[in-house]
Each structure stands twice: as C-alpha cells, then as structure tokens.
C-alpha positions in Angstrom: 110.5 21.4 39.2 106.7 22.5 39.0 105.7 19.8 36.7 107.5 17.0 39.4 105.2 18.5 42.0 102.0 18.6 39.6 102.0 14.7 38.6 101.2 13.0 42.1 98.6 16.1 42.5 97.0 15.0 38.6 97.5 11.2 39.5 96.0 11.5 42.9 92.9 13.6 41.3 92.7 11.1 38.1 92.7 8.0 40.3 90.1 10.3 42.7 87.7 10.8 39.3 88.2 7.2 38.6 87.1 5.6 42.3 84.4 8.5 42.4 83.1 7.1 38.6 83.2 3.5 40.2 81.9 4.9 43.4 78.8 6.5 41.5 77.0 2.7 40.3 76.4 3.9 36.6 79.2 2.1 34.8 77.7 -0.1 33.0 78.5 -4.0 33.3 81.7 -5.3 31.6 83.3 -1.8 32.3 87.2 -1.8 33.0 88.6 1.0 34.7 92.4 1.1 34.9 94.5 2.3 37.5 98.4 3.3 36.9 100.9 2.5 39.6 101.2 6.4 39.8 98.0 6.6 40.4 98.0 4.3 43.1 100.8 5.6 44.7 99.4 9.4 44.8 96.3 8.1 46.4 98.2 6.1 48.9 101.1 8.9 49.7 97.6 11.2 50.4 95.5 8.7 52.6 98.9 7.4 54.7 98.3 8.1 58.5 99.9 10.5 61.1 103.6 8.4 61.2 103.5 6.6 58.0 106.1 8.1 55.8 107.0 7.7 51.8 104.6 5.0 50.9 104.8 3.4 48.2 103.4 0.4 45.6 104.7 -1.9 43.5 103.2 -4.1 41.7 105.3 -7.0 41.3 103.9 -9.7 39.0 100.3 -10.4 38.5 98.3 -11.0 41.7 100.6 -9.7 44.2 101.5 -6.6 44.9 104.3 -4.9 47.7 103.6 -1.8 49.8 106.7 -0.3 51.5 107.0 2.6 53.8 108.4 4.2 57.1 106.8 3.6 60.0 106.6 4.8 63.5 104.0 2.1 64.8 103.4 4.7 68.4 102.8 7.4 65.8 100.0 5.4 64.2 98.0 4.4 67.4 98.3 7.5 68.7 96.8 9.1 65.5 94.3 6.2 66.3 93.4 7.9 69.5 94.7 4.8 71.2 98.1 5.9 72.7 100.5 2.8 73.4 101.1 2.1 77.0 104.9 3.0 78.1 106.1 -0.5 77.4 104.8 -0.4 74.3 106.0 3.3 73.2 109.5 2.1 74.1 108.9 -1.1 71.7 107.4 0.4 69.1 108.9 4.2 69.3 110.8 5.2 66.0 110.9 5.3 62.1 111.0 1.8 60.7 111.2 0.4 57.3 108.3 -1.6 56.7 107.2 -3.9 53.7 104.5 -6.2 52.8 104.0 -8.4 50.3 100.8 -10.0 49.4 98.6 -12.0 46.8 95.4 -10.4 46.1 93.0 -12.7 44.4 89.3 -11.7 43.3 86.7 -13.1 40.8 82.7 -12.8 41.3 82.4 -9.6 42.9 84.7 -11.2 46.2 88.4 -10.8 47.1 90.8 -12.8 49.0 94.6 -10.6 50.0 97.1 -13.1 51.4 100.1 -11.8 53.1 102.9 -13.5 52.1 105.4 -12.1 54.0 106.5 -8.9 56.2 109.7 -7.2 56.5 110.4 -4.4 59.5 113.7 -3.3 59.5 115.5 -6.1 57.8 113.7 -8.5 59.6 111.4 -11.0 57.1 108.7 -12.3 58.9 106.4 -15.0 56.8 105.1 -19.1 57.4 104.0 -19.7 60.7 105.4 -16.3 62.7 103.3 -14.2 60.7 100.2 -16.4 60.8 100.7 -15.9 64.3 101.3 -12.0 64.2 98.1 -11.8 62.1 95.9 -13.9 63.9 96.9 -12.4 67.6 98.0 -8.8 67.0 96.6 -7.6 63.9 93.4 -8.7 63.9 92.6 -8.1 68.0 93.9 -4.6 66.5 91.7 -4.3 63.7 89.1 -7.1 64.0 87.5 -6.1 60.3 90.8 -6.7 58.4 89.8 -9.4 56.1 93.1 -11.3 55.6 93.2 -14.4 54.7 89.3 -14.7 53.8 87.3 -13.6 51.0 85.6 -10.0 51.1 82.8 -8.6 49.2 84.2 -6.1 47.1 81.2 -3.9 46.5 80.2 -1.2 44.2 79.3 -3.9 41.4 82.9 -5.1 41.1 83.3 -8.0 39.4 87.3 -8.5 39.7 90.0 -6.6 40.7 93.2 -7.8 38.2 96.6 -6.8 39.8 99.1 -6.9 37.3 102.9 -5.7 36.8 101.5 -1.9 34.3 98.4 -1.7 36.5 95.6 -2.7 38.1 92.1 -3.1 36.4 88.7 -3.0 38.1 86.5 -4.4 36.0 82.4 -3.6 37.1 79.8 -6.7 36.6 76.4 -7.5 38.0 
C-alpha cells in the first residue's frame, strides 16, 4: 500500500525536476526530455482546481491526446473568485464527467491544440457545436486560451512530440 501512494508523489516530483531543468534555459540545443504518462498525470492530479476531481491523461495515438475528469463547473468559478449567478449555479451545479480530446501539433518553437471533440456526461459535442462553444463561451471565459491557433511555446522549445509511451520536449534555438 505505501509504495501505491509513493509513485504519483516520485512521478509528480520527477516530472517537477524535469519542467524545472527545462524551465532553467541551460539544456543545451537538440536536448529531449521525456515525460511518462505517469508523470503527466501526477502533475495534473496536483495542479487540478477546487471541483475538478480524478484527472486523468491519455495519450491516445501520436498528436492527440484525451484528458478526462469530474467536474463541478460552479465549483471551478467559484475557486475562480467569479461565483456563477443563480441561473447558472442551477445549470452548472454538480459532478460531471468530462472529456476532451484534442490534436496537439508543434514544430519551430510554436504549437497549435485542436479540440476535436468534448464529451460531458455522455453528451459528445464536436463540428460546428463546439466551434461555437469555443468561440462564445470559452474564450469570453478565458480570452488567452490559444485554441485553434498557434502559440509560442517558450523556454527554447523546439517541439513538443505527443505520442502513445510519452511525450517528448525536445529544446532548440
């Protein structure tokens, strides 16, 4: 039993070592640092927000990648200091399962995440409906989510490479 509570506590601080080394600007150029899905998912289940329950990752096939979770979408604005009105706490009150898939593309120190599709409570939401959803609830909510449009990744990464073992950062410039 101790050593199933120790691994996300090693995964979360081995992913931790890895984003601080990344983080730091002296790995040198044509440097790949390799993240495990465990250690993705440690980091992940310790950054999730007040009313975001079991998080986790999968990396389905190379490029795209699935998070999954239970949500209570009040929970989350209020933890935003941004409480929901009362129609909205009655919408948006209670656990939900959540999951969202997405391609994540990157090459010259830039990124690109595509949501391909969303699923709350059984419910798939994808094509037009979500382009909608993103456009006119997402980003009014959080107007620097770059979806759908290339980001700078920073830190002198070249590429991130999702695949189905891992993902790889590698460092350039």
């Amino acid at each position: 039993m101790v050593a199933l509570c120790a691994a996300p506590t090693a995964d979360y601080a081995s992913v931790q070592r890895k984003f601080d080394s990344i983080e730091s600007g002296r790995l040198k150029p044509g440097s790949r640092v390799n993240l495990t899905a465990a250690e993705l998912n440690a980091y992940v289940a310790h950054e999730v927000p007040a009313g975001v329950r079991q998080p986790r990752l999968v990396l389905l096939r190379p490029e795209v990648a699935q998070g999954n979770a239970l949500i209570d979408f009040a929970e989350v604005k209020r933890g935003q200091g941004d409480p929901p009105g009362w129609l909205m706490t009655h919408l948006l009150e209670g656990e939900r399962p959540v999951s969202v898939t997405a391609r994540i593309h990157s090459a010259a120190g830039k990124a690109t995440v595509d949501v391909l599709s969303v699923q709350v409570s059984g419910l798939t939401i994808d094509g037009r409906t979500l382009d909608f959803l993103i456009r006119n609830v997402l980003l009014p909510m959080y107007p620097n989510a770059a979806v759908g449009r290339p980001f700078e990744l920073g830190d002198h990464i070249d590429k991130i490479d999702v695949q189905p073992t891992g993902v790889a950062v590698l460092i350039g410039r």
